[in-house]
PDB file of N, CA, C and O in Angstrom:
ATOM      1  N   UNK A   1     131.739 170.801 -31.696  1.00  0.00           N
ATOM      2  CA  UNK A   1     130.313 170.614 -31.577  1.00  0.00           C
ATOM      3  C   UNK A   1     129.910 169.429 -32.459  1.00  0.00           C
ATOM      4  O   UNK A   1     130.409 169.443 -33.584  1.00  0.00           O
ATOM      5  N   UNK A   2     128.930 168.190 -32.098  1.00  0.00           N
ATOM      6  CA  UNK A   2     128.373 167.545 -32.729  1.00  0.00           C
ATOM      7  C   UNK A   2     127.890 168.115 -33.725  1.00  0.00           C
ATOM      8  O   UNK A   2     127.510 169.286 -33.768  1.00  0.00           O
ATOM      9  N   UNK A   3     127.865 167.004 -34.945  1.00  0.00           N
ATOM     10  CA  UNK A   3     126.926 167.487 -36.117  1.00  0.00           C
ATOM     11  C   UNK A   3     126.728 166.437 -36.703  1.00  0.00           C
ATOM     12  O   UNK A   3     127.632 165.749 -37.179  1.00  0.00           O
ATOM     13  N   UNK A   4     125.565 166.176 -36.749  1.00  0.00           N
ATOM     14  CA  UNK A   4     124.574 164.981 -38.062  1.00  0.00           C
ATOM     15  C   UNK A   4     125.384 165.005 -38.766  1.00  0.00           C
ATOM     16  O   UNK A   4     126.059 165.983 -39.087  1.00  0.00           O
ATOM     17  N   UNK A   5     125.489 163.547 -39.264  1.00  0.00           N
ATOM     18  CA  UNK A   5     126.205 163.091 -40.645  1.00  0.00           C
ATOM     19  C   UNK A   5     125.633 163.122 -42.116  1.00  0.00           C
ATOM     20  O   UNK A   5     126.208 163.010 -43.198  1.00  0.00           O
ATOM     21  N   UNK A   6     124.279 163.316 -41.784  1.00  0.00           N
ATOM     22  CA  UNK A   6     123.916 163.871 -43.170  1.00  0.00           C
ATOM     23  C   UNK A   6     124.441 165.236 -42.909  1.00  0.00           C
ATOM     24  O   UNK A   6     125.636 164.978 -43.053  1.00  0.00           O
ATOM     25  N   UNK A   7     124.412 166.304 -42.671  1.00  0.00           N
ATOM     26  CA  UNK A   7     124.154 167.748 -42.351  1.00  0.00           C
ATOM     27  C   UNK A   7     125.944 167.850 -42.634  1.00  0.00           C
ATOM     28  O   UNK A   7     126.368 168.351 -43.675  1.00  0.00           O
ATOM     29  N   UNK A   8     126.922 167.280 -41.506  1.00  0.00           N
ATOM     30  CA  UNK A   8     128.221 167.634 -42.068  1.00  0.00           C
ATOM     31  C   UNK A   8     128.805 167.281 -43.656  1.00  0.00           C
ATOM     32  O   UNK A   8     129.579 167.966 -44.325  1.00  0.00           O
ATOM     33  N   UNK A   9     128.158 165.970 -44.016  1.00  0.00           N
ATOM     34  CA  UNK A   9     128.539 165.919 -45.403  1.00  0.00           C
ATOM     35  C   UNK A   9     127.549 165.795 -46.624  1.00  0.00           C
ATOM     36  O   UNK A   9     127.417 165.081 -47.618  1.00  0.00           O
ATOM     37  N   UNK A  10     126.823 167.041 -45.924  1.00  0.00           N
ATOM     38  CA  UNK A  10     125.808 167.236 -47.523  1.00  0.00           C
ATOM     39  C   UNK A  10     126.634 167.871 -48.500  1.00  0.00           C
ATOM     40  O   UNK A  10     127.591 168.646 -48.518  1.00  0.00           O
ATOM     41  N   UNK A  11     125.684 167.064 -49.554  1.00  0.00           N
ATOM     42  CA  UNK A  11     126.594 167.835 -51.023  1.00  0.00           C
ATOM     43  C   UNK A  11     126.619 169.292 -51.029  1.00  0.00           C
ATOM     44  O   UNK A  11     125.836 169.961 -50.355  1.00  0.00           O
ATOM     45  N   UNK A  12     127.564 169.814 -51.829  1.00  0.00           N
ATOM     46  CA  UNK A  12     127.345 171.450 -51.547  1.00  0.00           C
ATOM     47  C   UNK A  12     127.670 171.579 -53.338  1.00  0.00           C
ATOM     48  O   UNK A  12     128.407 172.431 -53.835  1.00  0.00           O
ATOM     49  N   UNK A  13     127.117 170.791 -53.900  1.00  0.00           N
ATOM     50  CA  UNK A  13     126.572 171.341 -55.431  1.00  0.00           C
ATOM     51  C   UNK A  13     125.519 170.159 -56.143  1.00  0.00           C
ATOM     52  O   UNK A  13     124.960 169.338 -55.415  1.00  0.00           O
ATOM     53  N   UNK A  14     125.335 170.162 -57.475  1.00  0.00           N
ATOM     54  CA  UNK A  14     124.286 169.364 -58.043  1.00  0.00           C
ATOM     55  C   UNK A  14     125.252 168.355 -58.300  1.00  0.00           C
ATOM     56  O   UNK A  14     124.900 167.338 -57.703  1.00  0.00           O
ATOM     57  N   UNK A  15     126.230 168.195 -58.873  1.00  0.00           N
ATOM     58  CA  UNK A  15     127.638 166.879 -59.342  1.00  0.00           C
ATOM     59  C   UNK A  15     127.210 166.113 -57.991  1.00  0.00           C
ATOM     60  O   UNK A  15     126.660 165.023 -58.145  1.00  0.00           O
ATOM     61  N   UNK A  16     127.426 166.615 -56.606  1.00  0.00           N
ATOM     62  CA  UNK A  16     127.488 165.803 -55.887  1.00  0.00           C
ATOM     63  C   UNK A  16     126.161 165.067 -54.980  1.00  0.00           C
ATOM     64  O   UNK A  16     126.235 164.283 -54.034  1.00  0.00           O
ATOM     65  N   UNK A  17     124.903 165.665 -55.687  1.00  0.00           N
ATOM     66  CA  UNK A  17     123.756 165.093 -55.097  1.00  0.00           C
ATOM     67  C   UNK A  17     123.618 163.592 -56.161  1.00  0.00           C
ATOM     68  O   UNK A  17     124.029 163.390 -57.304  1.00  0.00           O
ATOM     69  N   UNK A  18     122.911 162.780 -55.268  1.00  0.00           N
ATOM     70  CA  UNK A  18     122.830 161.238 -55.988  1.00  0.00           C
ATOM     71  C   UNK A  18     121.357 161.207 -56.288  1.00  0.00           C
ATOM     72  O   UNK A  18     120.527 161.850 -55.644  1.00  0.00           O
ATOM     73  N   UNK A  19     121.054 160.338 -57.410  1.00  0.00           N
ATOM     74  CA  UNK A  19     119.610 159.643 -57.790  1.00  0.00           C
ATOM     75  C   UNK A  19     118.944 161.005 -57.897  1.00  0.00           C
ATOM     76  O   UNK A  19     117.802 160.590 -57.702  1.00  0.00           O
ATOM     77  N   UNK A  20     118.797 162.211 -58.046  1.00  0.00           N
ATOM     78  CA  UNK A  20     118.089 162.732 -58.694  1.00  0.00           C
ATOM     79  C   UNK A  20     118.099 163.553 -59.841  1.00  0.00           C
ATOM     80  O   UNK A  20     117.360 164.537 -59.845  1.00  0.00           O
ATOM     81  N   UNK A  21     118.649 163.366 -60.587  1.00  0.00           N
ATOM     82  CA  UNK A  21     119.278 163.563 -62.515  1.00  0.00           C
ATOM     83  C   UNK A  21     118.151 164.628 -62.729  1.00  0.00           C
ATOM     84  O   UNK A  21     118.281 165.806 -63.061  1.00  0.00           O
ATOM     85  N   UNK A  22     116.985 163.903 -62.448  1.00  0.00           N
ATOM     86  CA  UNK A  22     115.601 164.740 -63.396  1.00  0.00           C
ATOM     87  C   UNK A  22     115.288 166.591 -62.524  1.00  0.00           C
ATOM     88  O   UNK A  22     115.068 167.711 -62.986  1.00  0.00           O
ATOM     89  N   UNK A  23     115.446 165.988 -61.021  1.00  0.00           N
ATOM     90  CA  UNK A  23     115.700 167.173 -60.767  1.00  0.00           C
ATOM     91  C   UNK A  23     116.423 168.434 -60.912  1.00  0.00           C
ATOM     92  O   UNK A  23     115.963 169.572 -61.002  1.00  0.00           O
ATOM     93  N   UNK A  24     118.105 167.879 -60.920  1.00  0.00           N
ATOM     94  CA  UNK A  24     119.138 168.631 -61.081  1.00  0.00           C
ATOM     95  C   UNK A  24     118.974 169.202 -62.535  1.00  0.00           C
ATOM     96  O   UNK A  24     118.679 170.394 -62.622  1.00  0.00           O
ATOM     97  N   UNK A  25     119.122 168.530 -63.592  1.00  0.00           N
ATOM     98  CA  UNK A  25     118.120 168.797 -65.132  1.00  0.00           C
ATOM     99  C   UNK A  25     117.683 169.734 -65.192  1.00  0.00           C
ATOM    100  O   UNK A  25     118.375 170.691 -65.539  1.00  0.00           O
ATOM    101  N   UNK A  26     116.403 169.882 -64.896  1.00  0.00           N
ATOM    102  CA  UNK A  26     115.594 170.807 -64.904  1.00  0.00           C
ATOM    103  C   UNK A  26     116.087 172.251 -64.585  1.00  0.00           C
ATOM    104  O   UNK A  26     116.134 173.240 -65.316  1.00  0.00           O
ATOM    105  N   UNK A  27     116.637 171.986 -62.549  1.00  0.00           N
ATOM    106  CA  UNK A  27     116.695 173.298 -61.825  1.00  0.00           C
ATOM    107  C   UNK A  27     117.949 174.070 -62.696  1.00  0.00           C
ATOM    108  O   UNK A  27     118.103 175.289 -62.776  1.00  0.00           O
ATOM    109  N   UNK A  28     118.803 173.010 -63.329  1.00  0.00           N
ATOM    110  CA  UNK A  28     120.097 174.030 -64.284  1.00  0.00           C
ATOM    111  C   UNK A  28     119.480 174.508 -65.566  1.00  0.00           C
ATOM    112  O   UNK A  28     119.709 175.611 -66.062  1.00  0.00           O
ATOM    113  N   UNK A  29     118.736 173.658 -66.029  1.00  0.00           N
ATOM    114  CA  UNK A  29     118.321 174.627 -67.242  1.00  0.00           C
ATOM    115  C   UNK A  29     117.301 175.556 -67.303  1.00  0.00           C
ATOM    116  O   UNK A  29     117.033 176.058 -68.395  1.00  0.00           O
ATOM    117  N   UNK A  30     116.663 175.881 -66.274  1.00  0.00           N
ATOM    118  CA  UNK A  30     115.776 176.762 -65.855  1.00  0.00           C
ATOM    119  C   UNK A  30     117.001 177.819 -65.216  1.00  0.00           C
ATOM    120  O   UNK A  30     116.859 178.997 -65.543  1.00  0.00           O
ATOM    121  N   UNK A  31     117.811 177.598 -64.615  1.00  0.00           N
ATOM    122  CA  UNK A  31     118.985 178.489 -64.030  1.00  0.00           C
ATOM    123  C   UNK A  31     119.339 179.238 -65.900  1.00  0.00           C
ATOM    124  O   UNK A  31     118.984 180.316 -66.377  1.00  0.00           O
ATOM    125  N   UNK A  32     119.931 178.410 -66.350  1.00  0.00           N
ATOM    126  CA  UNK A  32     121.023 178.540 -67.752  1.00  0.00           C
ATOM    127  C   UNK A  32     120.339 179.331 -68.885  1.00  0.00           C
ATOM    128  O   UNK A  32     120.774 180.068 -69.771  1.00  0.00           O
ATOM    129  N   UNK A  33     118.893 178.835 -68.472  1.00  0.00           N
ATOM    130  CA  UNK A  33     118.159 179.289 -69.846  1.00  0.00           C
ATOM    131  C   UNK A  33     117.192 180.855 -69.227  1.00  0.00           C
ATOM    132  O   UNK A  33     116.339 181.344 -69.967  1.00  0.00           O
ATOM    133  N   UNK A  34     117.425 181.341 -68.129  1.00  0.00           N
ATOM    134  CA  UNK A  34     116.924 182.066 -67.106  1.00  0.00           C
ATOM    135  C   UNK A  34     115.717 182.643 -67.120  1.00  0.00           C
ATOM    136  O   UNK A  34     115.420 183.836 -67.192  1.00  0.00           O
ATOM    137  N   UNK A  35     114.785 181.309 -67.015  1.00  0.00           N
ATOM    138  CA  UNK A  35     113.564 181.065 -66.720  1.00  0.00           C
ATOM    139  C   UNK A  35     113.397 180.703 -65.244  1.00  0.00           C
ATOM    140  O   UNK A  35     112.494 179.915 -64.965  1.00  0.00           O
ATOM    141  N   UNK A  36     113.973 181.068 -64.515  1.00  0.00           N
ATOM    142  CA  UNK A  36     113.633 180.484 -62.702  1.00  0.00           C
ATOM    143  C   UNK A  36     112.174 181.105 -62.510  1.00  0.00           C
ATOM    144  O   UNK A  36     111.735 182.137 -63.019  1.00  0.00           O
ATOM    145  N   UNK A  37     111.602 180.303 -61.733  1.00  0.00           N
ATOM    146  CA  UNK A  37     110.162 180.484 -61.305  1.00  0.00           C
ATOM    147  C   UNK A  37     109.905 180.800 -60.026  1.00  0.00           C
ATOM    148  O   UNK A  37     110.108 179.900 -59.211  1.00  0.00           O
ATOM    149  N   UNK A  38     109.586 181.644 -59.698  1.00  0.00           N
ATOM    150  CA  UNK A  38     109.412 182.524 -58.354  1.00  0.00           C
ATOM    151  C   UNK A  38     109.170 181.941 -57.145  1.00  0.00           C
ATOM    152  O   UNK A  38     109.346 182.443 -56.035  1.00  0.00           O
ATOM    153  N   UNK A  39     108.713 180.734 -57.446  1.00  0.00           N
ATOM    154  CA  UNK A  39     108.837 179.202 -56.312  1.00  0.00           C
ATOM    155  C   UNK A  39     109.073 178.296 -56.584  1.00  0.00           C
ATOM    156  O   UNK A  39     109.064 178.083 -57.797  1.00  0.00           O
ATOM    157  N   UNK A  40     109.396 177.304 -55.770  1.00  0.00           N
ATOM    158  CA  UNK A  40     109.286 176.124 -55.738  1.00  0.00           C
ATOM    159  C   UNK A  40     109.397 174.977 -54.860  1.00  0.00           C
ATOM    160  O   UNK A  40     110.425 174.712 -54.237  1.00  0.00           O
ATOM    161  N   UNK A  41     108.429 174.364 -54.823  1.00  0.00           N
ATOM    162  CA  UNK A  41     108.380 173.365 -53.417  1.00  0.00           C
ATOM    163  C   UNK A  41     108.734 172.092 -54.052  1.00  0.00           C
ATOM    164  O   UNK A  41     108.546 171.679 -55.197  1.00  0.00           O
ATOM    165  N   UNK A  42     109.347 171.522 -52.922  1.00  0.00           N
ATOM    166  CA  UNK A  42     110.184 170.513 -52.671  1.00  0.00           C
ATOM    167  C   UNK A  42     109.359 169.447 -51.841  1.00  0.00           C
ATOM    168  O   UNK A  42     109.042 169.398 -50.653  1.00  0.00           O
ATOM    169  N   UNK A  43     109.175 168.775 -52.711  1.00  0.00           N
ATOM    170  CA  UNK A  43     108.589 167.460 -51.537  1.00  0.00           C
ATOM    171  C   UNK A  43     109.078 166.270 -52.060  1.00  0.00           C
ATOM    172  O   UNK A  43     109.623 165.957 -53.119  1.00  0.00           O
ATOM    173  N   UNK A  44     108.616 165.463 -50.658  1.00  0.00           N
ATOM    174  CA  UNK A  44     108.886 163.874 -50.619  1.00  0.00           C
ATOM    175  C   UNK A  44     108.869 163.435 -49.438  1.00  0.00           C
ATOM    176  O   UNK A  44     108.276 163.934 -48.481  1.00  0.00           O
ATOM    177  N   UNK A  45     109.601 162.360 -49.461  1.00  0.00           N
ATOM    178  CA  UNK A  45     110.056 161.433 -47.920  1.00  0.00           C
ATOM    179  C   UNK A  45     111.040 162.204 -47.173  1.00  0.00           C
ATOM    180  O   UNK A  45     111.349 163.343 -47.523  1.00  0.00           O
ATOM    181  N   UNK A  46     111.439 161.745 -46.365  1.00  0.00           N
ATOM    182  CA  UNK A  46     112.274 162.184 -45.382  1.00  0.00           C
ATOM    183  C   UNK A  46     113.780 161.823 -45.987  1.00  0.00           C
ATOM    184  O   UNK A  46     113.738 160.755 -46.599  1.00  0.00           O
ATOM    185  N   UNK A  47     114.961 162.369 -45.979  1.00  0.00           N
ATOM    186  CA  UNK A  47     115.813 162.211 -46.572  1.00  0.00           C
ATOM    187  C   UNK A  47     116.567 161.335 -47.445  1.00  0.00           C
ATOM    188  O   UNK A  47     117.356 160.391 -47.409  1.00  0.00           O
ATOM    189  N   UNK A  48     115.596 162.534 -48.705  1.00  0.00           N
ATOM    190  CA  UNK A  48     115.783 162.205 -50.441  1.00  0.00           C
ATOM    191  C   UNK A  48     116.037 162.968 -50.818  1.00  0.00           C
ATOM    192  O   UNK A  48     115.877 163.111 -52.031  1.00  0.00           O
ATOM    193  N   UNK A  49     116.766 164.261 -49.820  1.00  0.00           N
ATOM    194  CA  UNK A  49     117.396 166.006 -50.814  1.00  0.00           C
ATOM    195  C   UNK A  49     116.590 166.809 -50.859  1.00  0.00           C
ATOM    196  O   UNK A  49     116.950 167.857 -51.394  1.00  0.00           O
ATOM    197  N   UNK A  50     115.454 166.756 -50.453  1.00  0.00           N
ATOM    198  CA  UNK A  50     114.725 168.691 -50.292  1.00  0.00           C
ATOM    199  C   UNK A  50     115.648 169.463 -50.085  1.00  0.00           C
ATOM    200  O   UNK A  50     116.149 170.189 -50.943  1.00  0.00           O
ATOM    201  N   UNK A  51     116.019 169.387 -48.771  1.00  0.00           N
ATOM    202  CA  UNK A  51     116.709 170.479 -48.507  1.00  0.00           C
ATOM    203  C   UNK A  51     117.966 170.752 -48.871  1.00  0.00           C
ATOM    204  O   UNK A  51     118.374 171.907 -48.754  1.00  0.00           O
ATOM    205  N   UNK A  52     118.667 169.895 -49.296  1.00  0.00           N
ATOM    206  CA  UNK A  52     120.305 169.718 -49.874  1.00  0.00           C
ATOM    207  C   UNK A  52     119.514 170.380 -50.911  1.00  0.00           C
ATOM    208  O   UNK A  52     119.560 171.605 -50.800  1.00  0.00           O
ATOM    209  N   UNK A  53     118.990 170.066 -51.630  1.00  0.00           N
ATOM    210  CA  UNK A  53     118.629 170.886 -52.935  1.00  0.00           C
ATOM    211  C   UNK A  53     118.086 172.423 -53.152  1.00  0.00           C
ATOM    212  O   UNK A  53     118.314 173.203 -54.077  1.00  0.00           O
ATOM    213  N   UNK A  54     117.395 172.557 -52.132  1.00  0.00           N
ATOM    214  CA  UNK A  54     117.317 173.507 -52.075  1.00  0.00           C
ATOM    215  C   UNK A  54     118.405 174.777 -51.586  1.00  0.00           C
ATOM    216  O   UNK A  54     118.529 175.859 -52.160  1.00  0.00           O
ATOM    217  N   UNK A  55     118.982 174.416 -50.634  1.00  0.00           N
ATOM    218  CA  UNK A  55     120.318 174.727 -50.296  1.00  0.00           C
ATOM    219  C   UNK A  55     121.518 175.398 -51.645  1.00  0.00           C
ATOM    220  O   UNK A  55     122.030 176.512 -51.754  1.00  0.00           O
ATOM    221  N   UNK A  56     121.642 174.035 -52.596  1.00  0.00           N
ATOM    222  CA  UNK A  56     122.198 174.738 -53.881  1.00  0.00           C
ATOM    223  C   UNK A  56     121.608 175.647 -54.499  1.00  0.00           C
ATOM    224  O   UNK A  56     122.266 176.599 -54.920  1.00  0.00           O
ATOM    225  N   UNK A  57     120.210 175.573 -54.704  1.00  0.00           N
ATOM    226  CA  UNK A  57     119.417 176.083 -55.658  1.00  0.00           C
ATOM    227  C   UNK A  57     119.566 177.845 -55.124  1.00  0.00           C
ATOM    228  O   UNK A  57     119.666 178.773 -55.926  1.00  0.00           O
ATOM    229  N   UNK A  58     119.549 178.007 -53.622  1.00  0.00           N
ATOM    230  CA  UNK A  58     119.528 178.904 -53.275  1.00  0.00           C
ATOM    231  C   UNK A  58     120.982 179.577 -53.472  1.00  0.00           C
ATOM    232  O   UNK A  58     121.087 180.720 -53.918  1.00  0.00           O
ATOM    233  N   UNK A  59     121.938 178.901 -53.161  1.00  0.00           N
ATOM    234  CA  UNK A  59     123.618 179.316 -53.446  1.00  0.00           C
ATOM    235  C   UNK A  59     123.835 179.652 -55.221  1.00  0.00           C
ATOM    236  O   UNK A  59     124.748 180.403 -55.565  1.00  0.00           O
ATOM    237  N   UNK A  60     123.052 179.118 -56.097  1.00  0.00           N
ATOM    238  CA  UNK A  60     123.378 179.292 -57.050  1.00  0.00           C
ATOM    239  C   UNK A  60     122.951 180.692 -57.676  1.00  0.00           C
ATOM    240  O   UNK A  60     123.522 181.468 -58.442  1.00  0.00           O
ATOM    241  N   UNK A  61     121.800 180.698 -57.082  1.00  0.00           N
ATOM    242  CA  UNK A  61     120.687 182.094 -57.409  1.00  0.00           C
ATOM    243  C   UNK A  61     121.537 183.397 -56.759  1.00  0.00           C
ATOM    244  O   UNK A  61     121.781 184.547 -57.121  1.00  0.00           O
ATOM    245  N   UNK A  62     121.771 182.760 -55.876  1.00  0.00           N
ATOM    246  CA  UNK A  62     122.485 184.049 -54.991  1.00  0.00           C
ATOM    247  C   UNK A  62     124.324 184.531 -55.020  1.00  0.00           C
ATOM    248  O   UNK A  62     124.975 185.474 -54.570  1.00  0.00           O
ATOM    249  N   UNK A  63     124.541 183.647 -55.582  1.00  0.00           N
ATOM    250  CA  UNK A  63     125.628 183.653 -55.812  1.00  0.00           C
ATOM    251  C   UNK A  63     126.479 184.944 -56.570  1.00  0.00           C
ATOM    252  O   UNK A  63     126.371 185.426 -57.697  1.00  0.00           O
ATOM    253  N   UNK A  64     127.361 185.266 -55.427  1.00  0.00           N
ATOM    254  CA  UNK A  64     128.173 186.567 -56.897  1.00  0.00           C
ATOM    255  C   UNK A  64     128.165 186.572 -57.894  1.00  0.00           C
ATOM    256  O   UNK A  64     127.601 187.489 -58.491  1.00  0.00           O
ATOM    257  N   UNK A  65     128.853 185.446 -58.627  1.00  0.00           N
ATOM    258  CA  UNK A  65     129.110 185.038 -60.191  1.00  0.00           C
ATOM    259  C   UNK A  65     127.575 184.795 -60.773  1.00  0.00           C
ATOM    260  O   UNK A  65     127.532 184.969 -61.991  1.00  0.00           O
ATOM    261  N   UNK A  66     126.574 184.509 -60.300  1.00  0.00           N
ATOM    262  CA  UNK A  66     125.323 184.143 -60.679  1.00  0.00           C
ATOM    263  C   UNK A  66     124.325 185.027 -61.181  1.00  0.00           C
ATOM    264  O   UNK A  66     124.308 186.257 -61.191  1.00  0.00           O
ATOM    265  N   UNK A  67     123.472 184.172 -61.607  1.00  0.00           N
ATOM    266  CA  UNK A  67     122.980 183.361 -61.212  1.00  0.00           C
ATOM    267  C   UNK A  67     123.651 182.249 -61.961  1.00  0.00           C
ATOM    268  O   UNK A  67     123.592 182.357 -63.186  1.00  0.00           O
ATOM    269  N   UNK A  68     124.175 181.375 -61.559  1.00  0.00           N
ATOM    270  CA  UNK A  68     124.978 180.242 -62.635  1.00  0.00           C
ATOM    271  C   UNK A  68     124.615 178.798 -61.990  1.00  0.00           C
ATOM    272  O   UNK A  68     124.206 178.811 -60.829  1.00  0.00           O
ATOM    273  N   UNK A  69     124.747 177.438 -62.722  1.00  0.00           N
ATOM    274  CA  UNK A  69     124.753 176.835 -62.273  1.00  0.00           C
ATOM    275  C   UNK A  69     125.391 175.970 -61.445  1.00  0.00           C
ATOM    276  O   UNK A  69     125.005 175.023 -60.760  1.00  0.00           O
ATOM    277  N   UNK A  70     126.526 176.519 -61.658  1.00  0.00           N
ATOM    278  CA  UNK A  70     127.762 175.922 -60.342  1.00  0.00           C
ATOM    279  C   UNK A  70     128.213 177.304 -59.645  1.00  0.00           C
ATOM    280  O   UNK A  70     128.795 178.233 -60.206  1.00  0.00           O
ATOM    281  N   UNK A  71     127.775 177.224 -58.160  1.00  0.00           N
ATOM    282  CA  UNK A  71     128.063 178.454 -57.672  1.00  0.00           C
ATOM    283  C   UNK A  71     129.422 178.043 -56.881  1.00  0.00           C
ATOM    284  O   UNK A  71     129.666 176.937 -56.400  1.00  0.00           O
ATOM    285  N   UNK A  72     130.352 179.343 -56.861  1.00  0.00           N
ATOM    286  CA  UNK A  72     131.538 179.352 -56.997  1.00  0.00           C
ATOM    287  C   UNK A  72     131.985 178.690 -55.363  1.00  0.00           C
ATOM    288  O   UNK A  72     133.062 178.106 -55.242  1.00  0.00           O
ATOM    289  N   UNK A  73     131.041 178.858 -54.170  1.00  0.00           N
ATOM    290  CA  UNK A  73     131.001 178.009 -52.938  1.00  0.00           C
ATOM    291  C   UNK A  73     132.326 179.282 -51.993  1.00  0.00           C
ATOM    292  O   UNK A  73     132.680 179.072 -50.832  1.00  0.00           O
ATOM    293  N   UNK A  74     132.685 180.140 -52.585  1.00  0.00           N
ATOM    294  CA  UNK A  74     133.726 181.094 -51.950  1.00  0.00           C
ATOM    295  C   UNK A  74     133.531 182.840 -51.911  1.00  0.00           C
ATOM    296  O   UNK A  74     134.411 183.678 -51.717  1.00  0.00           O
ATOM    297  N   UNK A  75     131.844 183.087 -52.206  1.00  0.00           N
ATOM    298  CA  UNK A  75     131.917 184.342 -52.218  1.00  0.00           C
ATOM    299  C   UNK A  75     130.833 184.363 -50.582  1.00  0.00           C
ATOM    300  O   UNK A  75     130.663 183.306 -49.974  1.00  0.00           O
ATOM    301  N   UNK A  76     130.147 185.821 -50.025  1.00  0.00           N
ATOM    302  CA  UNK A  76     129.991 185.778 -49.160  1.00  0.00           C
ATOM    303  C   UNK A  76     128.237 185.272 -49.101  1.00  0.00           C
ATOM    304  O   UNK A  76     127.528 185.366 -48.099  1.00  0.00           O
ATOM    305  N   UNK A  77     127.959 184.923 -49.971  1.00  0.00           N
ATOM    306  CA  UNK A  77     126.514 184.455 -49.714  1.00  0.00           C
ATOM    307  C   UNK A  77     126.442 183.025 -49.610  1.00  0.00           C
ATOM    308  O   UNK A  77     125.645 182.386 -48.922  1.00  0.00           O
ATOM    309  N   UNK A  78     127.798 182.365 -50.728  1.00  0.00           N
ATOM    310  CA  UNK A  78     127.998 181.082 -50.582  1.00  0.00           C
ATOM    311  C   UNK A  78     128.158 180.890 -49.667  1.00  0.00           C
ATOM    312  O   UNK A  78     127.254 180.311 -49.063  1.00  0.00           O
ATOM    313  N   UNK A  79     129.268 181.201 -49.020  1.00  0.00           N
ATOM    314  CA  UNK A  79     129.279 180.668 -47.352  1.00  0.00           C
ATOM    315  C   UNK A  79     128.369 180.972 -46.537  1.00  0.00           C
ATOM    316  O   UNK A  79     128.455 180.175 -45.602  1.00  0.00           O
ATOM    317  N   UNK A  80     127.476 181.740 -46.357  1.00  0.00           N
ATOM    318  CA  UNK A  80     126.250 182.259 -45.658  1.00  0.00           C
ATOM    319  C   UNK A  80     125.404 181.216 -46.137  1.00  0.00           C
ATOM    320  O   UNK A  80     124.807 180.811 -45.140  1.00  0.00           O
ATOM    321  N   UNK A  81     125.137 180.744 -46.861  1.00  0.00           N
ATOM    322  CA  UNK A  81     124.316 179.679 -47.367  1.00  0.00           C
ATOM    323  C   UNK A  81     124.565 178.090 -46.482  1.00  0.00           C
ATOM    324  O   UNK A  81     123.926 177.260 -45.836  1.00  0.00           O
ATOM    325  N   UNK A  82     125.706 178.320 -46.892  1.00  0.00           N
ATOM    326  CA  UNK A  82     126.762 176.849 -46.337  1.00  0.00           C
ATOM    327  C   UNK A  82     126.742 176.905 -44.962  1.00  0.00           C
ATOM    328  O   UNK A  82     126.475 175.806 -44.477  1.00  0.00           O
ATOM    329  N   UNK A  83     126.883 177.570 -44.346  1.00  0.00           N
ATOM    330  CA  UNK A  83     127.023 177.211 -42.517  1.00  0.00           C
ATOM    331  C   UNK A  83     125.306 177.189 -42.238  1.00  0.00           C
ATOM    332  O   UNK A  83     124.804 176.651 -41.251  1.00  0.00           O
ATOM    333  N   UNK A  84     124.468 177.942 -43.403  1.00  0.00           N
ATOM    334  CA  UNK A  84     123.090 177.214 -42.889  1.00  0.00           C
ATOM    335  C   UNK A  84     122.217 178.946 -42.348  1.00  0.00           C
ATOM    336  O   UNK A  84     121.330 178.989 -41.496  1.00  0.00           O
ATOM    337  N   UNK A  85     122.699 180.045 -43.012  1.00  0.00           N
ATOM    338  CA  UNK A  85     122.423 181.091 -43.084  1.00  0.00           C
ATOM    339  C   UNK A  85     121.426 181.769 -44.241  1.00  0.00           C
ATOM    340  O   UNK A  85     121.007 181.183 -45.239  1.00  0.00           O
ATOM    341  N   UNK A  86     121.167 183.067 -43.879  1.00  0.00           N
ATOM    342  CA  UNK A  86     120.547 183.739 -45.035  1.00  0.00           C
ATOM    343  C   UNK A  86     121.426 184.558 -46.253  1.00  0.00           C
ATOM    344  O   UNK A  86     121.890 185.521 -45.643  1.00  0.00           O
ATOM    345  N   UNK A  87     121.672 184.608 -47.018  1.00  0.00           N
ATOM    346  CA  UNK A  87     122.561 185.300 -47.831  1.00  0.00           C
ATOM    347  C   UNK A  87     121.833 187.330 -47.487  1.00  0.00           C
ATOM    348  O   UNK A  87     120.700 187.791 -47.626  1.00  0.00           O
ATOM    349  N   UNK A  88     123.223 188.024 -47.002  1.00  0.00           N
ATOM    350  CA  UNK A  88     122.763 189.477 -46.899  1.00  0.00           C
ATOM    351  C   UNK A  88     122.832 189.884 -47.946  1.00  0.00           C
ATOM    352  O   UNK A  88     123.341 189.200 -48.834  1.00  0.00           O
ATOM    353  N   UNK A  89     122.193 191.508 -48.255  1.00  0.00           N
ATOM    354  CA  UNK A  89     122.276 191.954 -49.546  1.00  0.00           C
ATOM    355  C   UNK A  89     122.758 193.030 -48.543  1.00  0.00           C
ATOM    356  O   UNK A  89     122.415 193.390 -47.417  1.00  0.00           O
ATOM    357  N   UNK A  90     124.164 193.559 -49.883  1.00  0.00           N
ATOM    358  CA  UNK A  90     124.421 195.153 -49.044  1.00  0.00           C
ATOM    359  C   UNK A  90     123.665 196.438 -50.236  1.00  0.00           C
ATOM    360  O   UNK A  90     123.682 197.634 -49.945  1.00  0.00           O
TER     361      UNK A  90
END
C-alpha cells in the first residue's frame, strides 16, 4: 500500500524530531518532573510536527514503562500508537 513520505518516515521519538528543542524541552520535563497538563494544543503551519509530536507525547504517556520520556516503541500501546491507533486499556 502507498504511504506519504512524511507519514512512513516520521520520527517515532523526540531525538529524532528536528528544529523544535523548545518544544521537546519542555514536553520531557513536564513528563520527568510529572507535571503533565491535562491538554495541550498544538499549533502552527502545516508540516512543522503537530502531529509527529503529538504522536510521541501520546506513546510516552501511555507507554508500559511510563510515563517516561523515551517510550520503549515495543510494548502494546506503542505500537497501537505507531500504525496510527488508539492505545487499549485492559
Amino acid at each position: 500500500m502507498y504511504q506519504v513520505i512524511a507519514r512512513k518516515y516520521r520520527p517515532q521519538s523526540f531525538d529524532d524530531v528536528l528544529n523544535q528543542d523548545h518544544i521537546k524541552t519542555t514536553l520531557r520535563n513536564a513528563i520527568g518532573q510529572g507535571r503533565i497538563a491535562h491538554g495541550y494544543i498544538f499549533s502552527g503551519q502545516r508540516g512543522t510536527g503537530k502531529t509527529t509530536t503529538a504522536r510521541i507525547l501520546a506513546r510516552c504517556l501511555n507507554c508500559q514503562q511510563g510515563p517516561t520520556g523515551d517510550p520503549c516503541g515495543t510494548c502494546a500501546s506503542c505500537l497501537e500508537i505507531t500504525a496510527g491507533g488508539s492505545p487499549r486499556r485492559h
